[in-house]
SELOTI-937135 format. One line per 5 residues: their letters; for each residue x, y, z of C-alpha. Coordinates in nm, 2 decimals, always signed. Each point is the difference from the previous one (the first is absolute). Last residue first. Layout:
! SELOTI-937135
A = X/Y/Z; ...;
! end
This chain:
! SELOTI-937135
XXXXX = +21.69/+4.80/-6.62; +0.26/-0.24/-0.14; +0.17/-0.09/+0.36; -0.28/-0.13/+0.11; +0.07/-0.31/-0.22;
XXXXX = +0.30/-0.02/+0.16; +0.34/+0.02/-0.25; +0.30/-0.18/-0.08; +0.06/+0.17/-0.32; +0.23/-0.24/-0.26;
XXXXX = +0.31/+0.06/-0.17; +0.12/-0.31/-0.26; +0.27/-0.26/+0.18; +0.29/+0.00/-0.27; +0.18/-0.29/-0.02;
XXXXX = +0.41/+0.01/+0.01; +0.28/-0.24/-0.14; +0.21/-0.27/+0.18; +0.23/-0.19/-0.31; +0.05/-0.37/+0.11;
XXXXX = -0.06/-0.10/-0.38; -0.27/-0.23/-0.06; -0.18/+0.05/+0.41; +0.04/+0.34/-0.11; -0.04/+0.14/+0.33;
XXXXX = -0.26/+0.28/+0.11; +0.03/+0.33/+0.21; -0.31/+0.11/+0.06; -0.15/+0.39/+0.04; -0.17/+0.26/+0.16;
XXXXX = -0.33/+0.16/+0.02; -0.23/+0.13/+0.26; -0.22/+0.26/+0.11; -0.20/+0.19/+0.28; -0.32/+0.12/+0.12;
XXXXX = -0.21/-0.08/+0.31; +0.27/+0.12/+0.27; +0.26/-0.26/+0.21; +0.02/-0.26/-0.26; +0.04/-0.36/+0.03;
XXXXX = +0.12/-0.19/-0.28; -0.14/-0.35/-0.11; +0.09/-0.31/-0.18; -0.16/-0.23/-0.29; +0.17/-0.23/-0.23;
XXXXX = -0.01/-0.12/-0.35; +0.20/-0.14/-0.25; +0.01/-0.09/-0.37; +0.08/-0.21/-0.26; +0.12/+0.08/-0.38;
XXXXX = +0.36/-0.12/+0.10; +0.05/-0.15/+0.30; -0.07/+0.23/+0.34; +0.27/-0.09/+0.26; -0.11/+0.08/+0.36;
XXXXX = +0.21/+0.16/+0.23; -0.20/-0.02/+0.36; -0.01/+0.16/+0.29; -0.35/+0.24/-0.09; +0.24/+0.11/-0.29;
XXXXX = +0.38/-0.05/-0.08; +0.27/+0.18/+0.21; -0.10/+0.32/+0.14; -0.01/+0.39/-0.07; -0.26/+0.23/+0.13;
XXXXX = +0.05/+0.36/-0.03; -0.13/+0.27/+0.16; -0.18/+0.38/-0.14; -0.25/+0.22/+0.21; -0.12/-0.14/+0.36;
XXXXX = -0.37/+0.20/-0.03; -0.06/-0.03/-0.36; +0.18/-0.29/+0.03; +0.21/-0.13/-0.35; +0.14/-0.32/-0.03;
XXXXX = +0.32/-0.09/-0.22; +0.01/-0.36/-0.03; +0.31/-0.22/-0.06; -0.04/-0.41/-0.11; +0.26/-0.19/+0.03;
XXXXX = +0.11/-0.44/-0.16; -0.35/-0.02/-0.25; +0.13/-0.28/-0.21; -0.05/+0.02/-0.38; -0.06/-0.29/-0.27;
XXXXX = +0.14/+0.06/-0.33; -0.23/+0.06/-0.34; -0.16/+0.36/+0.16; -0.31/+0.06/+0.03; +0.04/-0.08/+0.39;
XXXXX = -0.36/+0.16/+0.18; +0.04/+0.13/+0.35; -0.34/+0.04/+0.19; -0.04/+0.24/+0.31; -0.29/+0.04/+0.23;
XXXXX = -0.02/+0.23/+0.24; -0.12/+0.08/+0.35; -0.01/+0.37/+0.13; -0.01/+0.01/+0.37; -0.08/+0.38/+0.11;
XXXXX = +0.09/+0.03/+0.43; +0.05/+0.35/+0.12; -0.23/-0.11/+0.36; -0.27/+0.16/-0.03; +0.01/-0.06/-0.44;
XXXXX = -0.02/-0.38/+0.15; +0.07/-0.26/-0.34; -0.06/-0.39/+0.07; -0.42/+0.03/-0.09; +0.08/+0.25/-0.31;
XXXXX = +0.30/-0.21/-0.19; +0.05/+0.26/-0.28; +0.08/-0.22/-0.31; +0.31/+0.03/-0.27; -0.01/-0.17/-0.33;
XXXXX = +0.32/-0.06/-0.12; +0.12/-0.11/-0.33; +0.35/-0.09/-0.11; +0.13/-0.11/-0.36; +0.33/-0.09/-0.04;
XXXXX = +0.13/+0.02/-0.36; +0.34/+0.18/+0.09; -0.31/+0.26/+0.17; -0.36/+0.00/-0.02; -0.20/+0.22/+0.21;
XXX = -0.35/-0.04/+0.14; -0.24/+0.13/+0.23; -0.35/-0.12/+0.10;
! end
């Protein structure tokens, strides 16, 4: 698991190499992952973008930018959390993520940024 904390956000993700949906004949590597947000702050937050830099072995650099996450925009009160899972699909066995969120002050209005830690996306045959 990774982790960075961030204007009192803490994010985790725990990344997972989906074997039986991957085809290395046919350039396909999904990577699932889990990510959990965690609001220390005294204000509630809503997630309104989230941006992700992706690296491909293969492909190289892209970025990902959208509005909210898996559709939504969730608001995480203080001291909660959330939690969602998503996917990338790769075109070689390694590669890597990170990125960011930007977050209302549901108290003040004012939009700030998350960090999303750097994590491997990585086959386990990959490692030998």
């Amino acid at each position: 698991m990774k982790a960075a904390v961030s204007q009192n956000i803490e994010i985790s993700v725990i990344p997972r190499f989906e074997e039986l949906k991957s085809s290395s004949v046919n350039n396909s590597f999904i990577h699932s992952y889990k990510v959990t947000i965690v609001n220390r702050n005294i204000f509630s937050v809503k997630i309104l973008e989230r941006c992700w830099f992706i690296f491909d072995s293969t492909e190289g650099s892209y970025t990902v930018f959208g509005e909210g996450v898996i559709g939504e925009k969730p608001v995480i009160e203080p001291g909660d959390s959330y939690t969602y899972n998503s996917y990338c699909e790769m075109t070689n066995d390694i590669g890597r993520m990170r990125g960011f969120y930007n977050l209302r002050n549901e108290l003040s209005g004012e939009v700030f940024k998350a960090t999303i830690p750097t994590f491997n996306l990585e086959t386990p045959f990959s490692m030998n």
